[in-house]
N, CA, C and O atoms as a GROMACS GRO file, in nm:
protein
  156
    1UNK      N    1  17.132  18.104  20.261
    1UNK     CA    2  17.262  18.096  20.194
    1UNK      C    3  17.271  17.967  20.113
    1UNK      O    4  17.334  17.952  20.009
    2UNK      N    5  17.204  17.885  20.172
    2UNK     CA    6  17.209  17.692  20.112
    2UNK      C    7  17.140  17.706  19.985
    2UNK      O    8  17.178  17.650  19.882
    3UNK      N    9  16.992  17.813  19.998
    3UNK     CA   10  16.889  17.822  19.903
    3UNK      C   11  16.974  17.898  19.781
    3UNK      O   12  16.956  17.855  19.667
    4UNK      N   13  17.060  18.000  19.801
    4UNK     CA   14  17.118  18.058  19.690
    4UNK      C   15  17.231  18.006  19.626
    4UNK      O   16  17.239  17.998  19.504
    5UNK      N   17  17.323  17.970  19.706
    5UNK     CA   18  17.373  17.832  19.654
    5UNK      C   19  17.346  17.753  19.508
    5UNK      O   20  17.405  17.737  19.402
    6UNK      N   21  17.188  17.705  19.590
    6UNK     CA   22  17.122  17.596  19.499
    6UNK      C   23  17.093  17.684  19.358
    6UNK      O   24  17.131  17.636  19.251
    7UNK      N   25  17.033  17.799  19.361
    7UNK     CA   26  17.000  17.884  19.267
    7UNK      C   27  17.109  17.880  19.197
    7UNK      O   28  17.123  17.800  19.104
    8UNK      N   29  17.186  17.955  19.228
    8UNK     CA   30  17.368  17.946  19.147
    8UNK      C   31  17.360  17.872  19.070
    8UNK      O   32  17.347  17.906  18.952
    9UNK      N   33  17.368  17.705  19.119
    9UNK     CA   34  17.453  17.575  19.037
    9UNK      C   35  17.303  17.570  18.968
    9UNK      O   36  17.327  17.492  18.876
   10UNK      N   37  17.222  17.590  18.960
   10UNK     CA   38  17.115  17.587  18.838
   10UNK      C   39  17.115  17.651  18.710
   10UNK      O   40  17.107  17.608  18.595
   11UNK      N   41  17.135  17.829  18.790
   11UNK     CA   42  17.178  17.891  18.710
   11UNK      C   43  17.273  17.831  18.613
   11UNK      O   44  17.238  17.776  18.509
   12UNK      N   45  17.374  17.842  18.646
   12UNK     CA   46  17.502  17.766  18.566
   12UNK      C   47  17.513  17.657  18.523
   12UNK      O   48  17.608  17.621  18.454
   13UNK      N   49  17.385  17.564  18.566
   13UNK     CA   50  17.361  17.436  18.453
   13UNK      C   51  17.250  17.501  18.314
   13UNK      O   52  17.256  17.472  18.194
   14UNK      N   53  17.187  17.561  18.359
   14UNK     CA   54  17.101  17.630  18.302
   14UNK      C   55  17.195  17.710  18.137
   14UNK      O   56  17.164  17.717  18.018
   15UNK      N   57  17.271  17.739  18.188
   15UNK     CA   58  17.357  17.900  18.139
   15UNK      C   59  17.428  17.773  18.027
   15UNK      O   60  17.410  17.792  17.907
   16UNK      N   61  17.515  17.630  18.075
   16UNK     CA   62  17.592  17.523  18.021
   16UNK      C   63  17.477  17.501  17.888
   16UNK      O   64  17.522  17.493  17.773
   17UNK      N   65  17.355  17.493  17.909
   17UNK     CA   66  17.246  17.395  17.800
   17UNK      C   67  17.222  17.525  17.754
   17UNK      O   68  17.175  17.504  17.642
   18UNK      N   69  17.227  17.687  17.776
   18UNK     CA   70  17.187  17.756  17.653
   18UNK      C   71  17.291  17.764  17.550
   18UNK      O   72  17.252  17.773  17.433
   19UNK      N   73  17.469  17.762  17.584
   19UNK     CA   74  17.509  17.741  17.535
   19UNK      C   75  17.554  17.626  17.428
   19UNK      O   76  17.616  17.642  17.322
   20UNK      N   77  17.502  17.501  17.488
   20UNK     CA   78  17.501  17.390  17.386
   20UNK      C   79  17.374  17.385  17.306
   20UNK      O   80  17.374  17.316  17.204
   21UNK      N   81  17.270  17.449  17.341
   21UNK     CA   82  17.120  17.453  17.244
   21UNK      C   83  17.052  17.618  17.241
   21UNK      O   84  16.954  17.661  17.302
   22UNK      N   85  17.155  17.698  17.134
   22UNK     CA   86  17.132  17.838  17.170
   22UNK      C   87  16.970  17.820  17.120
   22UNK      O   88  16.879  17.877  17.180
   23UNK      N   89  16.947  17.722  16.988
   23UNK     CA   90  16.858  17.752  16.901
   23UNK      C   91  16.758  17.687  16.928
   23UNK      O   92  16.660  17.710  16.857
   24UNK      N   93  16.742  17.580  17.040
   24UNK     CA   94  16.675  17.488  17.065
   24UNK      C   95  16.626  17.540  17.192
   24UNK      O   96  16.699  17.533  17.291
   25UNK      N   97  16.512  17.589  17.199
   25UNK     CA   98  16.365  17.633  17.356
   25UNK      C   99  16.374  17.561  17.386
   25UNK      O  100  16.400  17.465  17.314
   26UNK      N  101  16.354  17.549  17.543
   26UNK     CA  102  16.348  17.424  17.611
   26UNK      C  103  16.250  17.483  17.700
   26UNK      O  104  16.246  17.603  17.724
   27UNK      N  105  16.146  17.372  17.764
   27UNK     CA  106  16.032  17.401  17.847
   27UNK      C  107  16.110  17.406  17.993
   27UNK      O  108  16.082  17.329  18.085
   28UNK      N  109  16.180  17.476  17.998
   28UNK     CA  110  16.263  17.490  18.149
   28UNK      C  111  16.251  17.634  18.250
   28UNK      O  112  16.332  17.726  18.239
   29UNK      N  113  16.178  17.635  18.314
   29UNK     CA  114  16.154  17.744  18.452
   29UNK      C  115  16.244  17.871  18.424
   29UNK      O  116  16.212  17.990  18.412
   30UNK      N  117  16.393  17.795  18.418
   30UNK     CA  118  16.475  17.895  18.445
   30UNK      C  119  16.508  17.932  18.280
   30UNK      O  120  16.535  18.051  18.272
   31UNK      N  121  16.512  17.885  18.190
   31UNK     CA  122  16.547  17.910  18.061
   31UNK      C  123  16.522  18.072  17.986
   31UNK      O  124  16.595  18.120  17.899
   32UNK      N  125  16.440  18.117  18.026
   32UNK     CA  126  16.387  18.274  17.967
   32UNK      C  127  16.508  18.353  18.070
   32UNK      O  128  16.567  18.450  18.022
   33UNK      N  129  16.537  18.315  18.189
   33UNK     CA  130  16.601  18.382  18.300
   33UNK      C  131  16.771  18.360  18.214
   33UNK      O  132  16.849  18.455  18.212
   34UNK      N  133  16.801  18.248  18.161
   34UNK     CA  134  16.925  18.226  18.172
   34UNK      C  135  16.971  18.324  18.048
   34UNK      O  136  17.067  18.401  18.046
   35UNK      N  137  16.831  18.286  17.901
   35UNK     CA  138  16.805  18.352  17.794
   35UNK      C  139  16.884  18.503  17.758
   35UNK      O  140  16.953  18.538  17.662
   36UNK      N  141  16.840  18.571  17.884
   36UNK     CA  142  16.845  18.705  17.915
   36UNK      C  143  16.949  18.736  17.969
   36UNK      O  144  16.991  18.847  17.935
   37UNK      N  145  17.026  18.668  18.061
   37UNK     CA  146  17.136  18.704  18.116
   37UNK      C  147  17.244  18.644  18.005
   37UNK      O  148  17.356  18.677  18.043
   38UNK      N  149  17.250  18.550  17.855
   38UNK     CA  150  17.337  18.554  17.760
   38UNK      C  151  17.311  18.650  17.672
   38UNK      O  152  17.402  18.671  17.592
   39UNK      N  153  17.210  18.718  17.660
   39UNK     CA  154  17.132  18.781  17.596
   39UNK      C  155  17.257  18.942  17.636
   39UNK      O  156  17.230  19.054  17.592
   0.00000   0.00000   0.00000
């Protein structure tokens, strides 16, 4: 539950920087994941 949690608030920092750099890739793990779910 702690582990998904953590996932969440990533997600959603994640989700914050595609919206401030739609146009700008970033070498970030979760970035293709967040990509897709604004997508």
């Amino acid at each position: 539950m702690r582990l998904l949690s953590m996932i969440l608030l990533m997600f959603n920092i994640h989700s914050a920087l595609a919206n401030e750099l739609l146009l700008r890739p970033l070498p970030a793990g979760g970035w293709s994941i967040t990509q897709g779910a604004v997508d």
